[in-house]
N, C-alpha and C positions, 0 to 999 in steps of 0.2 A: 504494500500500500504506500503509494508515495504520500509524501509531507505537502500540506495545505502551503504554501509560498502568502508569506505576509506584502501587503498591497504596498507601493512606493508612498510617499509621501507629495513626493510631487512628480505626476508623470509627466516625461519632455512629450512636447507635443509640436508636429510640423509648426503650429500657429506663433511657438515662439522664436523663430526664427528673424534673424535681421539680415539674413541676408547678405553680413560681414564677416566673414572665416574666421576674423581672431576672435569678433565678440559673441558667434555663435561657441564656438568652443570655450569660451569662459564661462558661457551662461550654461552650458551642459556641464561643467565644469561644478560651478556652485550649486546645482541641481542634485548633485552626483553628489558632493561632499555633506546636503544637507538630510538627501537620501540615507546617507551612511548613518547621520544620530541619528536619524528617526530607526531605522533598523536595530542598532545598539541598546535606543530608549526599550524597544519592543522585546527586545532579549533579556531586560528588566536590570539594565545598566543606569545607574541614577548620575546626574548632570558632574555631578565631583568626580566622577568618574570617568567621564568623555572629554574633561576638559583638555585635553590634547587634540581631540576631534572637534570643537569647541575653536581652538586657538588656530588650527588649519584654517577652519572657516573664517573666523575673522581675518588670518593673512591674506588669503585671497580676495577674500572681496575688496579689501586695500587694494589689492592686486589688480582685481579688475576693475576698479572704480580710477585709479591712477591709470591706465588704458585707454578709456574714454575719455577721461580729462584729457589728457596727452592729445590723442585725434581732435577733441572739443577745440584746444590751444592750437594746433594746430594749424584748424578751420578757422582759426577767429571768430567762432560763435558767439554769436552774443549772449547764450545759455549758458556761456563756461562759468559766471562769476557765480549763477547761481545754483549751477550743479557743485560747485565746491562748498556751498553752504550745505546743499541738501545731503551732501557727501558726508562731510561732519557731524553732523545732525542725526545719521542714519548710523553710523560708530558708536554715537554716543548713546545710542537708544539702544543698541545692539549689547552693548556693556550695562546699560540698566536692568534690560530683560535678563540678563547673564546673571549679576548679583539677585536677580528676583528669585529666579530659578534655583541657583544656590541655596537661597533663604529659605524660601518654602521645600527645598529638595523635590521642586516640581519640575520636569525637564519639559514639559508641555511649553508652558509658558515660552520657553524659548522658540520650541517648535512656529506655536503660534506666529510668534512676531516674523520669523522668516518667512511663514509661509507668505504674509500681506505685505515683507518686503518685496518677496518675487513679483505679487501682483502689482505691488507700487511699480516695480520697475520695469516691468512691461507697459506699463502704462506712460512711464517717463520718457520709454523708447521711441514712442508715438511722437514725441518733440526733438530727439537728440537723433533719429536716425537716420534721416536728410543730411544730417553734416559727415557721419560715419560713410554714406557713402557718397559724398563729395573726395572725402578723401581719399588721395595715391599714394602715399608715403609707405615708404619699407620702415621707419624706423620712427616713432614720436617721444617726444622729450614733456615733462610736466612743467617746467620754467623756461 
């Protein structure tokens, strides 16, 4: 009898695609790594625990949020000054939920908040992904 396979947390799907190689593979990327705690959660690994799987995710998304800044800077968008807020902003809530989590020893909590950053940021792609594919550069800088 094979084993029930527990559901993804967030399945990639064609729709989220941008159509841009490097930020299509970051966004399966941070899908992938948040797939992973959600899996871990479910195997009844509590948040103190993952905090290595925990700290991946947040380097990445540094990772690919300095990416799009970089193309953003680039382009000279006029979006870039306020995607570096939104960028901060979104660190900073990401470390709150984290301490939350910790607190309550609830790993949900963190789940939650990722999963409505993904939706924030597909959503935010609807504005920034005109300039992503303006851009030809092999190579982007953040200053």
């Amino acid at each position: 009898m094979e084993k029930a396979q527990k559901p993804l947390y967030i399945v990639w799907q064609d729709k989220f695609l941008q159509n841009e190689s490097i930020i299509d593979e970051q966004h399966r990327g941070a899908v992938a790594i948040i797939n992973s705690l959600h899996y871990f959660i479910q195997q009844g690994y509590g948040l103190r625990d993952l905090m290595p799987t925990v700290n991946v995710l947040k380097s990445y998304l540094n990772f690919h949020f300095k990416t799009e800044e970089g193309i953003l800077h680039a382009m000279q968008s006029p979006l870039l000054k306020q995607y570096r807020l939104d960028e901060a902003k979104i660190m900073d809530e990401f470390d709150i939920q984290c301490r939350l989590g910790l607190r309550d020893n609830e790993a949900q909590i963190l789940l939650v908040f990722l999963k409505k950053w993904w939706q924030d940021h597909l959503k935010l792609h609807k504005k920034i992904t005109p300039y992503l594919h303006k851009w030809e550069g092999d190579y982007c800088r953040t200053s």
